[in-house]
Backbone bond lengths (Angstrom), bond angles and torsions (degrees), N, CA, C in turn:
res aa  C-N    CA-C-N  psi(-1)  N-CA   C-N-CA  omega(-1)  CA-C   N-CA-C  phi
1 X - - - 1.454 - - 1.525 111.47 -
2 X 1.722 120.82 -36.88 1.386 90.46 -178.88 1.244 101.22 -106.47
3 X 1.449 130.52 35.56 1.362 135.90 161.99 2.146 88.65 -75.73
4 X 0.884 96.77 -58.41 1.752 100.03 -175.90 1.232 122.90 -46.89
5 X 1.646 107.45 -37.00 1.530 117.37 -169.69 2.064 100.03 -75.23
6 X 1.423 84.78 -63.63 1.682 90.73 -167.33 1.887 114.49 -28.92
7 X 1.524 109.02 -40.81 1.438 102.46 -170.54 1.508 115.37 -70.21
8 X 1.441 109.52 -13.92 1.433 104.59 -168.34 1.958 87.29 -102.35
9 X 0.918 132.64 -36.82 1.201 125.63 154.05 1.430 115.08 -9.43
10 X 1.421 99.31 -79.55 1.298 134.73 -165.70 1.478 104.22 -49.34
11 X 1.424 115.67 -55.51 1.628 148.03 -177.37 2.143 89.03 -39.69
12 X 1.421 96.08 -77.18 1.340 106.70 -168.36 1.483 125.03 -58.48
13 X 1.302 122.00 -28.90 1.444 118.09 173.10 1.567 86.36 -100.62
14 X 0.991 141.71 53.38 1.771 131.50 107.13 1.003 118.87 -108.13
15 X 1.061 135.68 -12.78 1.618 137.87 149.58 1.226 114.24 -40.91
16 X 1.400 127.48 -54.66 0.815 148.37 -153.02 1.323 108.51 -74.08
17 X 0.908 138.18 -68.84 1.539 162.12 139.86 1.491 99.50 21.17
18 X 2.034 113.85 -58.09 1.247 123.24 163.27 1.214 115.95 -56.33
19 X 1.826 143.73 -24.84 1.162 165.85 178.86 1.638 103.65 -31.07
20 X 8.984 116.07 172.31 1.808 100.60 55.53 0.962 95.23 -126.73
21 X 1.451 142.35 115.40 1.198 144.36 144.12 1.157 118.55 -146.20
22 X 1.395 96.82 116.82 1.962 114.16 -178.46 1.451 106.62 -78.62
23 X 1.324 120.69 134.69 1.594 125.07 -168.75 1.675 104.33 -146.09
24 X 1.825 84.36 -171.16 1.597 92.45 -151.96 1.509 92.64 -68.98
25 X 1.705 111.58 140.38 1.486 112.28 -179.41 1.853 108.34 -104.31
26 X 1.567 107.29 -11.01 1.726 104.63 171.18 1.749 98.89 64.07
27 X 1.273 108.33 174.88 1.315 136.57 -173.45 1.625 113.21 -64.67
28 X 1.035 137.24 169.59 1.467 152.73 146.35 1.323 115.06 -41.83
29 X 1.513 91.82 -68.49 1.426 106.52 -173.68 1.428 119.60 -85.91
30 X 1.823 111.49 124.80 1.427 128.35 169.53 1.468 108.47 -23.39
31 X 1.430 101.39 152.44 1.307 114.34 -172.78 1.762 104.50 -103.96
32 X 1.609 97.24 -20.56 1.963 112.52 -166.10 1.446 91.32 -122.16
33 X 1.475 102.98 148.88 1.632 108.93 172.05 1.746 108.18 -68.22
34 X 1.789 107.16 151.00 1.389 93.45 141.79 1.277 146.66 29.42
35 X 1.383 149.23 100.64 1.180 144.55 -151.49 1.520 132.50 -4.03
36 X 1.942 90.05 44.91 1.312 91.86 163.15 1.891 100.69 -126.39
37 X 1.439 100.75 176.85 1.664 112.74 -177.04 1.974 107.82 -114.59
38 X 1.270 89.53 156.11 1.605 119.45 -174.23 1.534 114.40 -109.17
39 X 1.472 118.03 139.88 1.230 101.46 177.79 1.572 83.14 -141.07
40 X 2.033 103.67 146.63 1.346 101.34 -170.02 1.641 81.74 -153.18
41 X 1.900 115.08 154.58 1.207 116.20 145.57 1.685 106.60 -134.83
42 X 1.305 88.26 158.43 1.848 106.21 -168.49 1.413 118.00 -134.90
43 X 1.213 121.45 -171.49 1.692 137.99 -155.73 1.681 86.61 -144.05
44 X 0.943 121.00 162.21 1.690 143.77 145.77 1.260 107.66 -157.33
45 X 1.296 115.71 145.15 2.046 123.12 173.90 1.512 86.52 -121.53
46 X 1.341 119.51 132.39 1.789 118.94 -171.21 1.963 83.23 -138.64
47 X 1.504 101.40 105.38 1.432 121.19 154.94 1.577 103.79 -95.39
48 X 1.503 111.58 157.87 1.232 128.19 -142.78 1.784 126.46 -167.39
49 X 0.749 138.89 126.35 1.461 123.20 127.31 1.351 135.56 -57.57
50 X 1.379 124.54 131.31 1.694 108.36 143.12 1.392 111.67 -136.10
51 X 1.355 112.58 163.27 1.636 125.23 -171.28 1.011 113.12 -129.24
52 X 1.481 122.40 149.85 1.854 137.81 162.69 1.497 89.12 -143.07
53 X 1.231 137.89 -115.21 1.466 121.95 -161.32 1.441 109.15 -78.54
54 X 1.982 113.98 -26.59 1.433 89.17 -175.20 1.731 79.21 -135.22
55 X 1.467 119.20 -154.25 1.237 143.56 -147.98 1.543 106.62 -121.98
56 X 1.239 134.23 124.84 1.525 137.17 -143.22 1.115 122.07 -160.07
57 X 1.614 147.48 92.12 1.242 143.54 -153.29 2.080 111.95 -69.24
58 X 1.551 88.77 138.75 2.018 78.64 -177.49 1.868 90.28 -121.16
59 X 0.771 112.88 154.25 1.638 127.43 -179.87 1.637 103.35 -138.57
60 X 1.507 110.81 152.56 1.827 121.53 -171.61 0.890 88.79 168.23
61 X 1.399 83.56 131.17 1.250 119.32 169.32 2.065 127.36 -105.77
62 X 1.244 107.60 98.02 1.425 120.74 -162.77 1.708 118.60 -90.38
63 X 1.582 124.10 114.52 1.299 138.17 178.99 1.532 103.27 -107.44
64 X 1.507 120.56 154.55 1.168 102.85 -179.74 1.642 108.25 165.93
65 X 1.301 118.00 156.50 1.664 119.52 -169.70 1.177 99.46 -142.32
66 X 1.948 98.49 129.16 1.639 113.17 178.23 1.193 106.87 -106.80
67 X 1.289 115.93 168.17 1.132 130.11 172.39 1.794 115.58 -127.77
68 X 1.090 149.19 127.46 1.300 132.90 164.25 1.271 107.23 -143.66
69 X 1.410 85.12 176.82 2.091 111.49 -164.14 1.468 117.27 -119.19
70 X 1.467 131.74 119.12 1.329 113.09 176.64 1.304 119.75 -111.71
71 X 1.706 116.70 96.05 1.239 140.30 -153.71 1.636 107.38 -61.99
72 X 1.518 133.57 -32.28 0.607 150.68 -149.32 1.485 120.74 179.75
73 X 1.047 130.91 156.92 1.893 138.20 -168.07 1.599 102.66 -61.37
74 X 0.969 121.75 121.91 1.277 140.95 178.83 1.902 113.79 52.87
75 X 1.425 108.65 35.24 1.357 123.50 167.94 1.200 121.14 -124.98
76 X 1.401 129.14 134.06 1.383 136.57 154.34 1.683 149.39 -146.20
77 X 1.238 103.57 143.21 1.494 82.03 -153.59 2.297 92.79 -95.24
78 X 1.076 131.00 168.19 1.579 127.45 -162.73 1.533 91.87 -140.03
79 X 1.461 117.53 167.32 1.382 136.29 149.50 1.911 105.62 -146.70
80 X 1.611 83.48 158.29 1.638 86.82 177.83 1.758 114.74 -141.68
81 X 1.061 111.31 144.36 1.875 112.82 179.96 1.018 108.11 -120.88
82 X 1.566 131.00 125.40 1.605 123.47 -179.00 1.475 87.93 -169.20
83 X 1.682 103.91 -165.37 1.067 143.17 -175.65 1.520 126.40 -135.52
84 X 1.060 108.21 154.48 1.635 122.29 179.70 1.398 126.21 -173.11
85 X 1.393 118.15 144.37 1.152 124.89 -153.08 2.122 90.10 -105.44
86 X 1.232 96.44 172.98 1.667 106.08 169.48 1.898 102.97 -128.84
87 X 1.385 106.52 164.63 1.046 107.73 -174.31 1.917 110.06 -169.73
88 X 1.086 117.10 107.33 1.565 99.03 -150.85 1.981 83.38 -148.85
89 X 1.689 87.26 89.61 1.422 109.15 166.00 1.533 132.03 -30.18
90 X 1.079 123.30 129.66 1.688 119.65 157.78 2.275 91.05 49.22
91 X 1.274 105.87 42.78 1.579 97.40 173.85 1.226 119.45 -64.57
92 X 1.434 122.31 -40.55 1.254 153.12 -130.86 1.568 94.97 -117.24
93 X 1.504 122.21 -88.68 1.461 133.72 176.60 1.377 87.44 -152.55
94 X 1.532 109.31 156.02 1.320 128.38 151.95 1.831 119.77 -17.53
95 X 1.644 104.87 112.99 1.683 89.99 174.92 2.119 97.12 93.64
96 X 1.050 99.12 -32.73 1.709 94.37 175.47 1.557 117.51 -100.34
97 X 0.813 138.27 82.58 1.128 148.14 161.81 1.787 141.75 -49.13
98 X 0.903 123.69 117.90 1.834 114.34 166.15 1.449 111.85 -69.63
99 X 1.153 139.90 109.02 1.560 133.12 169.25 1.225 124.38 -130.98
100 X 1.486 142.80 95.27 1.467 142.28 -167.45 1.714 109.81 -104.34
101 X 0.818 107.53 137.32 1.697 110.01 164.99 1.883 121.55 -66.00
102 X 1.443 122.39 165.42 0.912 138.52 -154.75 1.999 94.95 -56.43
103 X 1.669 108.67 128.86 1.641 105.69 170.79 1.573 109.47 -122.47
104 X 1.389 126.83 179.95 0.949 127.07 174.17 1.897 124.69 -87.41
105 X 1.179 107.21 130.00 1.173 114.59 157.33 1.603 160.53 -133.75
106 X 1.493 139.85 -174.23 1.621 106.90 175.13 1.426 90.23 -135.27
107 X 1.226 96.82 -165.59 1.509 127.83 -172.54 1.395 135.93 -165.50
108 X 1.091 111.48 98.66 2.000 109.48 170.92 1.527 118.49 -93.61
109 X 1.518 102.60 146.85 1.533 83.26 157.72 1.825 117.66 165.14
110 X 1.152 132.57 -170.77 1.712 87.98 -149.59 1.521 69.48 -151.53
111 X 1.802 115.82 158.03 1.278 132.34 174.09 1.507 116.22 -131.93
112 X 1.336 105.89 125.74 2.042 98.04 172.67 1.520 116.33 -159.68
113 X 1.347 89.67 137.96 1.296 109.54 166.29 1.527 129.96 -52.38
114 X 1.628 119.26 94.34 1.252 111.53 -158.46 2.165 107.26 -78.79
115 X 1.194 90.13 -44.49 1.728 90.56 -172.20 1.827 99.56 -150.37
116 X 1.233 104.83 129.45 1.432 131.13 172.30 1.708 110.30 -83.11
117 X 1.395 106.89 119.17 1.178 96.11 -178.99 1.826 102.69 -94.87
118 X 1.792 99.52 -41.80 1.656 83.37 -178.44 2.121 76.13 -148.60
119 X 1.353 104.03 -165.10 1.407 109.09 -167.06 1.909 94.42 -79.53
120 X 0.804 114.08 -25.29 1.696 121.13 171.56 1.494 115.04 -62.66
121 X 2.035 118.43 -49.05 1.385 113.73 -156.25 1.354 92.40 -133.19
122 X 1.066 115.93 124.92 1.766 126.72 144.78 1.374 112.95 -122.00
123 X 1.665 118.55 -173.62 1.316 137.58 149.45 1.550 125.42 -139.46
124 X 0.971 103.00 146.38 1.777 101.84 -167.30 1.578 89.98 -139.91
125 X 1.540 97.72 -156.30 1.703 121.50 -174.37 1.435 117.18 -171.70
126 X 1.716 106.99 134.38 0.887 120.65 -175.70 1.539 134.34 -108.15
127 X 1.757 138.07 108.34 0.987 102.22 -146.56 1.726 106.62 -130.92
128 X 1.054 118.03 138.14 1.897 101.63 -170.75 1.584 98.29 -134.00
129 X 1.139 109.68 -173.22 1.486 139.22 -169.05 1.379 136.60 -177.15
130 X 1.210 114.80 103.71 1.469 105.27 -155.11 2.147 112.80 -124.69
131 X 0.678 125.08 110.88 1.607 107.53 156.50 1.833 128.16 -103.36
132 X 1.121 83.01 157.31 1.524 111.48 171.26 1.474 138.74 -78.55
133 X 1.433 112.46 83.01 1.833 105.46 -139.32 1.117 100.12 -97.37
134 X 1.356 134.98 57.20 1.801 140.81 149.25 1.495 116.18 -154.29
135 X 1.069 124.55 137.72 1.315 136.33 -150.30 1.593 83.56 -80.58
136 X 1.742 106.29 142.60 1.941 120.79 160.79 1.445 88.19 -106.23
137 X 2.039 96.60 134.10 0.811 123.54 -161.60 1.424 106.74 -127.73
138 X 1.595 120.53 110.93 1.789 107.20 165.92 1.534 118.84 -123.44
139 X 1.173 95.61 130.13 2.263 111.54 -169.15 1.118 104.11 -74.20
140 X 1.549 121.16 -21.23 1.551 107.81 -152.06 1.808 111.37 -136.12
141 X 1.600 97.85 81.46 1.317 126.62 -162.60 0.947 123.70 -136.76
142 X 1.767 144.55 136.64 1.517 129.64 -171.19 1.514 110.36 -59.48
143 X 1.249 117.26 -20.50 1.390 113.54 175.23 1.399 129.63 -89.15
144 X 1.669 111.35 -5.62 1.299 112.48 175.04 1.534 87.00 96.19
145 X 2.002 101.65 174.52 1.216 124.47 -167.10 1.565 112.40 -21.09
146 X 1.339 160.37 -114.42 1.049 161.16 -160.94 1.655 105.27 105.10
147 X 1.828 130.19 121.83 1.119 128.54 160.95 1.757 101.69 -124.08
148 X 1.938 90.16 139.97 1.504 85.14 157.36 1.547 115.12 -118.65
149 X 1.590 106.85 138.70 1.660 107.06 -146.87 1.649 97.23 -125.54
150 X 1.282 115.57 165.05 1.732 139.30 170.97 1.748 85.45 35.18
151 X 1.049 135.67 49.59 1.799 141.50 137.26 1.707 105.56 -30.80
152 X 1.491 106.42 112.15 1.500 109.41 -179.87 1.333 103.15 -157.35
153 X 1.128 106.10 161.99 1.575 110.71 -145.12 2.111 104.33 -141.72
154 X 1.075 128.05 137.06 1.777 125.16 167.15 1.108 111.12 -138.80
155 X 1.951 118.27 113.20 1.098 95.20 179.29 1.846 105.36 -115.90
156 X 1.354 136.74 172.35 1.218 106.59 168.39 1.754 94.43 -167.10
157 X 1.363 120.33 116.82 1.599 154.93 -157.58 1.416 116.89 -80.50
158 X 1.176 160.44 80.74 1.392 141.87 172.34 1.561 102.29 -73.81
159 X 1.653 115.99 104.00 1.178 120.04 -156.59 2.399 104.48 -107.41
160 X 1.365 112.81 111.35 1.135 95.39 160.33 1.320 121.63 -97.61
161 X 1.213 123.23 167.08 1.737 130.02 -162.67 1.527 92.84 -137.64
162 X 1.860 82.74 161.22 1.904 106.45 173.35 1.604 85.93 -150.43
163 X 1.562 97.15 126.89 1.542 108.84 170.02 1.676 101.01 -123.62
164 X 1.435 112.85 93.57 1.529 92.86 -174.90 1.664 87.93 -82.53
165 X 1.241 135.86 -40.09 1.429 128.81 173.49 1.351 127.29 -100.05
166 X 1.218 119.91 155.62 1.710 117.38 -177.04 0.904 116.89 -61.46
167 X 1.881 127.36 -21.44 1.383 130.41 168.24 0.809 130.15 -91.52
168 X 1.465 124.74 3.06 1.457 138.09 -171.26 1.848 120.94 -142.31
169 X 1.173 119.91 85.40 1.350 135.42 143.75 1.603 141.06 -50.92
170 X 1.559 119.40 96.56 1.193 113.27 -172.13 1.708 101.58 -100.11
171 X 1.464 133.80 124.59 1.354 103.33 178.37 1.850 92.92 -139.04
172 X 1.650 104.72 -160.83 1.224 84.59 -144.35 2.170 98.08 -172.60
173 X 1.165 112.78 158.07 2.021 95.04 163.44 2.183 95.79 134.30
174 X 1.232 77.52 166.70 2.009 82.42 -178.26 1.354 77.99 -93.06
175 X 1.572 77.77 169.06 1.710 111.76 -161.90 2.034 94.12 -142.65
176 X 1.549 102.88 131.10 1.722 82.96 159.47 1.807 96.89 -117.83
177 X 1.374 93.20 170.28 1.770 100.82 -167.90 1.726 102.60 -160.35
178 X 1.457 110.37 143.22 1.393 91.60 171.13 1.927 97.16 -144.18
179 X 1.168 109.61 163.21 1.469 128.83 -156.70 1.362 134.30 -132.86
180 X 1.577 128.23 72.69 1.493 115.63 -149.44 1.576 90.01 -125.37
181 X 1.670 97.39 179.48 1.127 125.03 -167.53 1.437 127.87 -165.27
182 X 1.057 148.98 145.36 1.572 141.73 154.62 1.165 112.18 -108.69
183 X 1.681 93.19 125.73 1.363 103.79 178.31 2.279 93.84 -105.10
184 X 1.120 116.76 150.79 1.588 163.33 -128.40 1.549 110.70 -160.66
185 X 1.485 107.71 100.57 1.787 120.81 170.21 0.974 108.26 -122.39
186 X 1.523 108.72 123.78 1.623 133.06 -173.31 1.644 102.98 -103.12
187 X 1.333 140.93 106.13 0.922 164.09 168.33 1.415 135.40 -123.50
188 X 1.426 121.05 137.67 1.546 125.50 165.79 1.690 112.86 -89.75
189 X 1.363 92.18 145.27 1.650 92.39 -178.70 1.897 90.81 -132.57
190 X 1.184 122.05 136.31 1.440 115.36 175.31 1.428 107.22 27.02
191 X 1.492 95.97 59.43 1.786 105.26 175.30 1.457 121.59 33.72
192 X 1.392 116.52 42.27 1.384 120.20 157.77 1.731 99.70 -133.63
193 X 1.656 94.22 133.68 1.353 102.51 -174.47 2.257 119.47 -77.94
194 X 1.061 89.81 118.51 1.816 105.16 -174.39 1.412 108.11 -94.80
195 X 1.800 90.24 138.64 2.025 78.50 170.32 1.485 92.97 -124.64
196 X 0.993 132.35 173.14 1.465 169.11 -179.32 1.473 130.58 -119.00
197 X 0.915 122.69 157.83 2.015 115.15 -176.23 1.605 92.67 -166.65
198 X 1.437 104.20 129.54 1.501 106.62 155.67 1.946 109.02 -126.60
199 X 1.161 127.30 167.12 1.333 126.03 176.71 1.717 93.55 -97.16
200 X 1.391 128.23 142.25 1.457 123.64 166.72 1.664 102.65 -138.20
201 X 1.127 129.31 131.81 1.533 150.74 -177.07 1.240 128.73 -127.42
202 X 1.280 143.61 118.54 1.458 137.74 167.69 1.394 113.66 -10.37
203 X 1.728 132.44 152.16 0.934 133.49 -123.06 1.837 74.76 -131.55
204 X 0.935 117.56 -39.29 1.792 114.59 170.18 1.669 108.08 -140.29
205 X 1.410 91.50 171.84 1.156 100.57 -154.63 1.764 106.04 -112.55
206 X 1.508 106.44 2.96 1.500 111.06 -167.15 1.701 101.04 -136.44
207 X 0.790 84.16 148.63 1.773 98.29 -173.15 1.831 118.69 -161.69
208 X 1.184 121.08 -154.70 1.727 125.16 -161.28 1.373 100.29 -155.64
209 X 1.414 109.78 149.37 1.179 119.68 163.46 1.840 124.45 -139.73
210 X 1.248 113.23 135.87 1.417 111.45 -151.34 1.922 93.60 -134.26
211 X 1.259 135.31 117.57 1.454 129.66 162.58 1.423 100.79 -153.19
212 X 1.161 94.77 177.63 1.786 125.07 161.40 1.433 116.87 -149.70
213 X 1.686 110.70 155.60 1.080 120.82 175.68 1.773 115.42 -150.21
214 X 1.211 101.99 158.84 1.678 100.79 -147.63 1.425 95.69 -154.27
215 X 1.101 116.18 163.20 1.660 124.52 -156.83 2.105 79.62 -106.59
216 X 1.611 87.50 163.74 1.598 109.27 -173.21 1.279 129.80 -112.06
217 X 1.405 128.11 101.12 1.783 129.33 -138.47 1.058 104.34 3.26
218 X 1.828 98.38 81.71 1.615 115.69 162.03 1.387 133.99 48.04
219 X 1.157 87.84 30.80 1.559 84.52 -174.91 1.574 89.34 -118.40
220 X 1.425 108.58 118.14 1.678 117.62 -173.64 1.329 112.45 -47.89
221 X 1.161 98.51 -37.86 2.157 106.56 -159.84 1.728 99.57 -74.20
222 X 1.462 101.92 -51.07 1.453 101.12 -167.93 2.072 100.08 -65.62
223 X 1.134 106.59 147.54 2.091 117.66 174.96 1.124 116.05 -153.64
224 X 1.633 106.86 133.93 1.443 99.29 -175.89 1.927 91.10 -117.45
225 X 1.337 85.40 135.06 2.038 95.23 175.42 1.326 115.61 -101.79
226 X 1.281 114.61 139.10 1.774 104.24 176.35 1.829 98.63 -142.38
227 X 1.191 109.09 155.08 2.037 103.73 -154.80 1.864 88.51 -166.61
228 X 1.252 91.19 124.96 1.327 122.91 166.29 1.617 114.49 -96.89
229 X 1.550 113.63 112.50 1.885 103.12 165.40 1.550 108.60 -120.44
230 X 1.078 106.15 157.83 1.401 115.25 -154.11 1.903 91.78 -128.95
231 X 1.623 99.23 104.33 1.598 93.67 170.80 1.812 94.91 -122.89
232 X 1.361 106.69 -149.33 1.135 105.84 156.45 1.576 131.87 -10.53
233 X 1.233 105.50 -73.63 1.793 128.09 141.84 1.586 133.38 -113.39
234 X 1.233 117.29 -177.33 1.264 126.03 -156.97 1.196 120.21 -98.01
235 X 1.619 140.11 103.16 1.169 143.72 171.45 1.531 112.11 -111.33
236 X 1.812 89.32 161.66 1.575 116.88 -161.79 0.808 117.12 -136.26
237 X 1.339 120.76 153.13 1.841 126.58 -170.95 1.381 116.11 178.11
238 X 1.315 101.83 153.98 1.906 103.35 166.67 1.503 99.92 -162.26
239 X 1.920 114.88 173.59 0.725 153.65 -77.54 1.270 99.22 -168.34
240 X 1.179 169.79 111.66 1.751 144.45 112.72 1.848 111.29 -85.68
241 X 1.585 117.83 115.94 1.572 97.75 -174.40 2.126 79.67 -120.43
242 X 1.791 72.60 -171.14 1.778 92.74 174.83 1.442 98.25 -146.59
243 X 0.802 89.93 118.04 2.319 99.03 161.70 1.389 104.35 -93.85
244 X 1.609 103.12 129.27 1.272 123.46 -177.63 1.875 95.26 -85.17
């Protein structure tokens, strides 16, 4: 088994490499048998901290469609295509705001079941990575233009589970994750145009993760997921997939 895990491991942090928004990471355990695939789309709302000299709330709102593979019995590797907006309150002063409309983004990232204790309890881990490949942009700021740029995101779960039924998964475990960005101020000073750069990153690095997911008037294949993470503050999200 972790002859199986390591390659897709391996697979995803080089992906990555090409690689802010922390999202729903779901269960350990596959949603599709065995060399078959899943298709799911979802929501996440990801409240937040981030910091450079001081401490600063970020809000996004995340839409989006996965796809995954189950390479092997209780392994899988996922991708995701969506969008998300940024939104980062009172950044500036009171009344000034960062606010961009919906951008594009992806996602890799792989789930497994590390050790079964009985058909009720295991623990596994879940691990993703995602960026945001177009700069959020706000014009209308005391500082002039404002970009937020190369937004990238790692999250990765040591997840335990309770399946008292085949349709129903409660699971659960800390998670660490981290979240950066450069933000970019486009300004005139005595009519020559200045830029600026600061580095900005999630405000901690440790957090929780709490969901369940459960099959949909009985019909095994169809699942709807819903997952609480707990960083700084409290974000929400879910899930509807289908295993072919």
């Amino acid at each position: 088994m972790k002859r199986c895990l390591l390659p897709a491991i391996l697979i995803v942090v080089a992906l990555a490499a090409t690689a802010h928004a922390v999202s729903l990471l779901g269960p350990a355990e596959p949603a599709a048998e065995p060399g078959k695939f899943s298709f799911g789309i979802g929501y996440f709302y990801y409240d937040d901290l981030l910091k450079n000299d001081g401490s600063f709330r970020f809000l996004q709102n995340q839409v989006y469609a996965e796809g995954s593979y189950v390479f092997s019995k209780g392994m899988e590797v996922f991708m995701r295509v969506g969008a998300a907006d940024a939104q980062m309150p009172d950044f500036f002063s009171p009344g000034f705001a960062f606010k961009d409309n919906m951008q594009p983004y992806s996602g890799i990232g792989a789930r497994g079941v590390f050790y079964t204790f009985n058909p009720q309890f295991d623990i596994g881990g879940s691990l993703y990575l995602d960026r945001v490949w177009s700069d959020y942009v706000e014009s209308v700021t005391p500082l002039g233009s404002v970009k937020m740029k190369a937004s990238w995101s790692a999250s990765f779960a040591v997840l335990g589970a309770w399946t008292p039924y085949k349709v129903f998964v409660l699971y659960g475990g800390p998670k660490v994750y981290y979240g950066a960005s450069r933000l970019t101020v486009d300004n005139q000073v005595n009519g020559v145009a200045v830029e600026s750069s600061r580095f900005i990153r999630t405000d901690s690095l440790v957090g929780g993760v709490l969901g369940t997911r459960f099959s949909v008037m009985g019909i095994e294949r169809l699942k709807m997921g819903l997952e609480i993470q707990f960083t700084e503050r409290v974000s929400v999200g879910g899930m509807a997939s289908y295993a072919f």
